[in-house]
C-alpha positions, 0 to 999 in steps of 0.5 A: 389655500383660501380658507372659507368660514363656518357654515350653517351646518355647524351652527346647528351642530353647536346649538343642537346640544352638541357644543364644545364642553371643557373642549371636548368633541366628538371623534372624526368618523368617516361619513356613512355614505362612501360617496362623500369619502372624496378628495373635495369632501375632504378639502372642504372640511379641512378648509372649515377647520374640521380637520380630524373630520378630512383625515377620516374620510381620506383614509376611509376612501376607496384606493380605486377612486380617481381622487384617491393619489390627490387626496393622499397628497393633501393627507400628507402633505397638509393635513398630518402635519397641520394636524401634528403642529396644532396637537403640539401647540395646545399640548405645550398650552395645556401644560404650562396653563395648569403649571400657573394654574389655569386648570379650566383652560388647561382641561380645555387644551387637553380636549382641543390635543384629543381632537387633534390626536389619533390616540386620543385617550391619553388627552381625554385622560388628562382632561378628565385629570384637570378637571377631578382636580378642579372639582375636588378643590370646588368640594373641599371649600364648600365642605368647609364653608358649609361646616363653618356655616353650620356651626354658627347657625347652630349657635344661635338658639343656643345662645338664648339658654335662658337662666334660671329666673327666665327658665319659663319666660315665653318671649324667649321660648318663642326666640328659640323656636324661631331660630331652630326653624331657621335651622330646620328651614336651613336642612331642607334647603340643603336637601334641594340643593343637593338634588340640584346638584345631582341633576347637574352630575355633580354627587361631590357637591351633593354629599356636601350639602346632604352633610350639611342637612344631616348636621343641622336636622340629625333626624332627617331620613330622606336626607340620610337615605339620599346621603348613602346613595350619592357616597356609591355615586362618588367618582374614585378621584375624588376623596373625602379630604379632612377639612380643618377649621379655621377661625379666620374669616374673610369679611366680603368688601362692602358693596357702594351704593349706586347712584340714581338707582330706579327704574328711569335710570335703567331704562335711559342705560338700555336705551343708550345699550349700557348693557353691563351697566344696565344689568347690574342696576337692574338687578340691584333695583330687583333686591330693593324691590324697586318697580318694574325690575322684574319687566326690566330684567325680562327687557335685558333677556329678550335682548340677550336673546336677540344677541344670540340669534343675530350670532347665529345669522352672523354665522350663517353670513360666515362672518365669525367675529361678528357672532363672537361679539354677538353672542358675548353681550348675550353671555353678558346679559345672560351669564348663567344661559348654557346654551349662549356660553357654549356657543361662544365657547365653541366660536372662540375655539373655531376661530383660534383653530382657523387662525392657526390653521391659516398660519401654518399653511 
């Protein structure tokens, strides 16, 4: 069977919003119009790897159509097996990458065994397993890092008690009251955070730092108001685990000074299309406040921009590789852009689907 590639059509699916997440899809349904429930409507999205999208419609056609024997035919003879063989595959992935604790790939799998199973609740239920996992394990090292964070914040005006003979003395007064709207600066930061966090649908993270503004500003209402309406958004598999404290604290490596840091360096590494390079000297030029590094940092955005269009007309063009390497430089320049991550995302899973496919037949 030949195989064709992705057409523009899915392009839109994953940038419309409707990308791969945690290898999540949504399940096959058959089309809304019965005309398109054929044996060539189905063949057509087998061969573009939706195969769960091919089953549906076959097993929606009507039993009177002249296709309906040849479409039976390629249910049984090449797309339940097919479709058994690659649930198979990603299950035994799934496991043995949460066995090595590779838990976001793992999720992932699960959500590729979903896809390809017709029961997919169990999948989607071990998925969300992972994921809880990951999720309280993100939870208690924040809860933990915040509390040790806290306590020496809260040290340091402390620290400056003055003794009897300076009890009064201004200079040391105006010390403590710096460092106590340190603290104060350090609560509301927390508190934005927090809604931050919410927005993202992540109420464990949120809780932590609410925690964290409460103990450095007891007497903050909004943050305590805030605290008691995330405790009923907490999902049941996560729990307030008790964290211990721990004195040891790993110190972060020093970070090596870079050489030839300015602006023309930057520049000579765009130009030549040191795109890693060129965003790590930039942003560091940025933390210096070194000239232009704001226009710069714009610079590598736009081409990040660049890099993902050219991925979607790579796509179109049905050359999936070369949108895979297009849209990883614009991961590289734009990591934190969701919509450049799940598009890569999405492309590596189609084509190692594809690949697979192509293997079995």
């Amino acid at each position: 069977m030949d195989y064709k590639w992705i057409t523009l059509c899915c392009l839109l699916t994953i940038t419309s919003g409707c990308a791969l997440t945690s290898g999540m899809q949504p399940r096959a349904k058959p089309s809304a119009f019965n005309f398109l429930n054929n044996y060539k409507s189905a063949l057509h999205d087998f061969e573009l790897g939706h195969v769960m999208e091919a089953r549906a419609k076959i097993v929606a056609m009507d039993k009177s159509r002249e296709d309906y024997a040849a479409a039976q035919t390629l249910l049984h003879q090449h797309i339940d097996p097919s479709r058994l063989k690659m649930l198979q595959f990603y299950l035994d992935r799934a496991r043995l990458r949460e066995k090595h604790n590779k838990w976001k790939m793992a999720a992932q799998d699960f959500g590729q065994a979903a896809y390809f199973s017709i029961r997919p609740k169990r999948w989607q239920q071990q998925r969300t397993r992972v994921i809880m996992k990951m999720r309280q394990l993100r939870f208690d090292i924040l809860r933990k890092a915040l509390q040790a964070e806290d306590r020496d914040l809260l040290a340091h005006p402390k620290a400056l008690t003055p003794p009897k003979q300076l009890r009064n003395d201004p200079r040391i007064k105006a010390w403590q009251e710096a460092r106590w709207n340190a603290v104060e600066e350090q609560s509301q930061s927390a508190y934005s955070k927090a809604n931050g966090y919410l927005h993202d649908n992540l109420p464990e993270l949120a809780y932590a730092e609410l925690q964290s503004a409460l103990r450095l500003d007891p007497g903050a209402n909004q943050a305590q108001g805030l605290l008691d309406k995330v405790a009923k958004q907490l999902p049941p598999q996560i729990h307030l685990t008790r964290i211990k404290s721990s004195s040891r604290i790993r110190k972060p490596k020093a970070k090596h000074a870079l050489p030839n840091l300015n602006g023309a360096t930057i520049k000579q590494m765009i130009a030549a299309q040191q795109w890693v390079k060129a965003r790590q000297y930039a942003l560091a030029w940025k933390r210096q406040q070194g000239a232009n590094a704001g226009k710069l940092l714009q610079q590598l955005s736009h081409q990040a921009q660049l890099f993902f269009n050219h991925g979607r007309m790579a796509v179109k063009q049905e050359k999936l590789d070369k949108a895979i390497t297009l849209w990883q430089q614009a991961v590289t320049l734009a990591p934190k852009n969701k919509e450049y991550s799940k598009a890569l995302e999405w492309a590596k899973q189609m084509q190692e689907r594809l690949t697979l496919l192509k293997k079995e037949e």
